[in-house]
Structures are given as structure tokens and as C-alpha cells.
N, C-alpha and C positions, 0 to 999 in steps of 0.2 A: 588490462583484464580485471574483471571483475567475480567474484562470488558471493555469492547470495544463500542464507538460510533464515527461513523463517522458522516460526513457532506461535502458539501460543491459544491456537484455533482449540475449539470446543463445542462442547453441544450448552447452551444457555436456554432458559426461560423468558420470553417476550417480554418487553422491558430493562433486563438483565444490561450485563457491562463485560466484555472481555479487554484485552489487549495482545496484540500483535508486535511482535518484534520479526526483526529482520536484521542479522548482522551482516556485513560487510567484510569480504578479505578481498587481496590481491596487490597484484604491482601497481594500481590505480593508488591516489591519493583521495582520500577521502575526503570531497569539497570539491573533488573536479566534474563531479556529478550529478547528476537528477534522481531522487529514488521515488517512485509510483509505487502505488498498491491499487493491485488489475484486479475482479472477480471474476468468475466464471461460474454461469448454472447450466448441468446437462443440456444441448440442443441448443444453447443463446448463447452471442459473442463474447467473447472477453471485453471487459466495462472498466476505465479509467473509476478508480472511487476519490483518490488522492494522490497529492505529490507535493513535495516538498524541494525546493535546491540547497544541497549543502550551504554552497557557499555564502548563503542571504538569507537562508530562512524563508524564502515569499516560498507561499503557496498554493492550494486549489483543492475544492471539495466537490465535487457533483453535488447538484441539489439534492437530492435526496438524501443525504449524508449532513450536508450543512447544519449546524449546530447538534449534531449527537456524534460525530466523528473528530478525533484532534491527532494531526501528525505530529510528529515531533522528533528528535534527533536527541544522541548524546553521544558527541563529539567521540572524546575520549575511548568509546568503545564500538565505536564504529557501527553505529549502532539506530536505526529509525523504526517509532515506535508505532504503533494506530491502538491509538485508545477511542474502542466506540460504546456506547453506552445508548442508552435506550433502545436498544437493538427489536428487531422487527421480526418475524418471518421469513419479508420479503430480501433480508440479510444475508439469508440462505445460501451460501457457495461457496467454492473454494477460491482463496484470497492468495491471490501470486505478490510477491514483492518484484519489482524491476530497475535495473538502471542502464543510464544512457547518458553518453556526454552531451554538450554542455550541460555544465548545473544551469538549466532553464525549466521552467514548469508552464506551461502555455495555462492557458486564463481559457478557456475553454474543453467542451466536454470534445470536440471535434479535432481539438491539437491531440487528440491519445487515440494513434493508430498503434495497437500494441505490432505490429509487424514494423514498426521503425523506433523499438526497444529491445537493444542486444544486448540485455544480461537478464536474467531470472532467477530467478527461486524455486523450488520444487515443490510449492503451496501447500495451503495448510486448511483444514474443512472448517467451515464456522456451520455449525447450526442453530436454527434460533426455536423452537415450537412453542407454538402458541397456546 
């Protein structure tokens, strides 16, 4: 079992930088798992943005995210971060954190059926205005 809580959403100025956090509890071991960050905009899917696996560190960014998004981990506190920076507009949503066993991250936008990720986060609103 897994729990999940994020933080760290805001409202930013286009261009601007926040950071996402997402801690981690439960009887799971932290490393035996996959942790994603899902968005969501009113009326449009839930969107894989990133994922990282514990246990290796490999990871995956949607192209649109590629070079102004960085995941990242700290072991110690259970803890996986999303630092994004040059943030857009189109940034615009609420940002679920999720995990899933194996710690595996598929290489595509098409391995993130968020309906075959059974742990969540209670998300957290990022806005961006331009």
C-alpha cells in the first residue's frame, strides 16, 4: 500500500518556476516503485507529464515538458520532486502525483494509462497566467 501527498502548486507568472513535491507513506518500501506526475485540465484526459523509478532513477518527460521539467527523488524522505521552470499557460492544471509497482517508467507517452496506476495523490492546482 501506498500514500501519496502532494504540495506545492500555485498560481505563477509565465515564465516563472514552481516545485512539486509528493511524499510517500506506507507498508510499501520505497524503491519498489514507479512514481508519475498525471495533469488534468477541466473536460481533457489525465496526461502522463513525468516518471521517475525509484530504484534506477531512469526516467521520462512528455515532450512538451522536455527541458523545463526535472524529477527527481530524495531517498531519505520519501520523497519525489517536479521542478518546472519556464512554465507556460498551457501548464495550466491540476497535477496528481501516482505510483505503481514495478519501479518501471515506459519510454513513451502511450505506456501512461493512468487507469492501470493504483495509488494517487489528491492533487494540487498549478496555474500559470500569462
Amino acid at each position: 500500500q501506498v500514500q501519496l501527498v502532494e504540495s506545492g502548486g500555485g498560481l505563477v507568472q509565465s515564465g516563472g518556476s514552481l516545485r512539486l513535491s509528493c511524499v510517500a507513506s506506507g507498508s510499501a518500501v520505497f524503491g519498489e516503485y514507479a512514481v508519475s506526475w498525471f495533469r488534468q485540465v477541466p473536460g481533457k484526459e489525465r496526461e502522463a507529464v513525468s516518471c521517475i523509478s525509484i530504484n534506477d532513477d531512469d526516467t521520462y518527460y512528455r515532450d512538451s515538458v522536455k527541458g523545463r521539467f526535472t524529477i527527481s527523488t530524495e531517498k531519505a524522505k520519501n520523497t519525489v520532486y517536479l521542478q518546472m521552470n519556464n512554465l507556460k499557460p498551457e501548464d495550466t492544471a491540476v497535477y496528481y502525483c501516482a505510483a505503481d509497482f514495478p519501479s518501471y517508467c515506459g519510454h513513451y507517452a502511450s505506456d501512461y494509462d493512468p487507469q492501470e496506476w493504483d495509488y494517487w495523490g489528491q492533487g494540487t492546482q498549478v496555474t500559470v497566467s500569462s
